[in-house]
N, C-alpha and C positions, 0 to 999 in steps of 0.2 A: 688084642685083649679088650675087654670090656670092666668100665667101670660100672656101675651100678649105684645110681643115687637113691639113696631109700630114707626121708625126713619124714620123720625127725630122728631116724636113729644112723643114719652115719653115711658113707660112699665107701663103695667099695668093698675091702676088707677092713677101712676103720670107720670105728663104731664109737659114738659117742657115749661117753662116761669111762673110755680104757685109760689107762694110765700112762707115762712117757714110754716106758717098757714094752706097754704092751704095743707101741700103737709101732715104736723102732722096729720091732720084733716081726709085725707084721708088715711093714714094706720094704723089709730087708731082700726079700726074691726079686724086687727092684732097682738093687740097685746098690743099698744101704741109703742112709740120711744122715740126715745134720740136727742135730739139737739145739737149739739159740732159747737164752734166759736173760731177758732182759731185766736193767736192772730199775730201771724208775720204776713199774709198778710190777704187779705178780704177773707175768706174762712167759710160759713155757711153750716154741715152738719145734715142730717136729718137721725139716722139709725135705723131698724129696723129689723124684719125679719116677711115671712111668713110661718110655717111649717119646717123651718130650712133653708130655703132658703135666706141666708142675703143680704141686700136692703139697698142700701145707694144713697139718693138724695142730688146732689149737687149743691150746691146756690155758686159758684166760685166769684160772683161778688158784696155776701151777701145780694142778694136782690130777685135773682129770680129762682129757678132751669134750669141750663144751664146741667146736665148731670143726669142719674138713672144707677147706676151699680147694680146689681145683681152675688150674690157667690155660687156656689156651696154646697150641706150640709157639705164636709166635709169627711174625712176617714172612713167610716164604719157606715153612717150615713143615712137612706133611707128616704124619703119623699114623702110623694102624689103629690106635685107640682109640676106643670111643667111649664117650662119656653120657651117659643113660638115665634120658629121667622118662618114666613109661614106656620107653621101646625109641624115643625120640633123641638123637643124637644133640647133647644142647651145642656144641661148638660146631655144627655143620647144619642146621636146621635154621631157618629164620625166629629171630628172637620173636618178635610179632607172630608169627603162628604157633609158637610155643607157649605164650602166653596167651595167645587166646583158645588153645587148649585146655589151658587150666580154669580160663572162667567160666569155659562150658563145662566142668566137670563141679561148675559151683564154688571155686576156691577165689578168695578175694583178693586181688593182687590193686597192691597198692604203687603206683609207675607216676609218683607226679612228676617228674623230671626227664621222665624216657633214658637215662642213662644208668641208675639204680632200683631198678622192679624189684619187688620183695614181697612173701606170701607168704604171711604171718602166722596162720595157721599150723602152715603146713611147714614153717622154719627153713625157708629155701630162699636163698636172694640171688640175683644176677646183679652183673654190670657190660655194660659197653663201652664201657672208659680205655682208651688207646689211643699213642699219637701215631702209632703204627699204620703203616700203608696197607686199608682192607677195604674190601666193597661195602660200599655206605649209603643208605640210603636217600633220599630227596633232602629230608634233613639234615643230615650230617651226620646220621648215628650209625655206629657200626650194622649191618644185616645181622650178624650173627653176636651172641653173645662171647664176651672174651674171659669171662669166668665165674661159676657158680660157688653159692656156701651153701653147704647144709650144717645146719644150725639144729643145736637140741629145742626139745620144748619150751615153746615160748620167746624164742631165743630175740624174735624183733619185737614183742611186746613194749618194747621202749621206744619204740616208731611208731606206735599209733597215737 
């Protein structure tokens, strides 16, 4: 199966602005999910997984999906799924060449940490954050990214 990242409007089959319903509804052929409401601030999640691939839709404002993260399987964990931003596999590709795809395509990616990249624009963040056993670069940081957000419009506008 293929996921399909499409920011600012959703991954997948969900799509930013669905409802809890909608969004259960649709990753039900996966699986089913779990609903969690938390309760210190307005915070409604949707999780699931597909293939190992874990998927969390998020309703920040308890009403509507404003973000879809997607996780990596995991240490030692292989999966048919792939996860698709322009044809480029983001859990199997080098973070580094996938970001530097995107500033040849003009998109501003802001990485001052190397471990949180984020493209504001375009409402798409990674991380490399894992204590997990994975190939890692010179510097310590994971090769490959361990999970993307797509984010609606605007959505890192509070990181610049």
């Amino acid at each position: 199966m293929d996921i399909h990242l499409e920011p600012p409007h959703g991954a997948g089959p969900l799509g930013i602005g669905m409802t809890v319903d909608e969004a259960v509804a649709v990753v039900e052929p996966w699986g089913g999910s779990r609903v969690r409401t938390w309760s210190k601030r307005v915070l409604v999640t949707v999780l699931t997984s597909c293939d190992l691939v874990g998927v969390e839709a998020l309703l920040e404002d308890g009403n509507a999906v404003t973000a879809v993260e997607l996780w990596c399987p995991g240490e030692g964990k292989e999966t048919s799924t792939r996860v698709l931003l322009d044809g480029a596999d983001v859990f199997r590709t080098s973070a580094d060449e996938l970001l530097r795809g995107l500033e040849e395509r003009g998109l501003p990616v802001h990485d001052a940490d190397g471990e949180d990249p984020f493209v504001p624009g375009l409402s798409l963040g990674f991380t490399r954050r894992t204590s997990q056993e994975v190939k890692r670069t010179e510097s310590g940081l994971p090769v490959c990214f361990t999970s993307v957000l797509v984010g609606g419009a605007d959505y890192y506008a509070h990181r610049l």
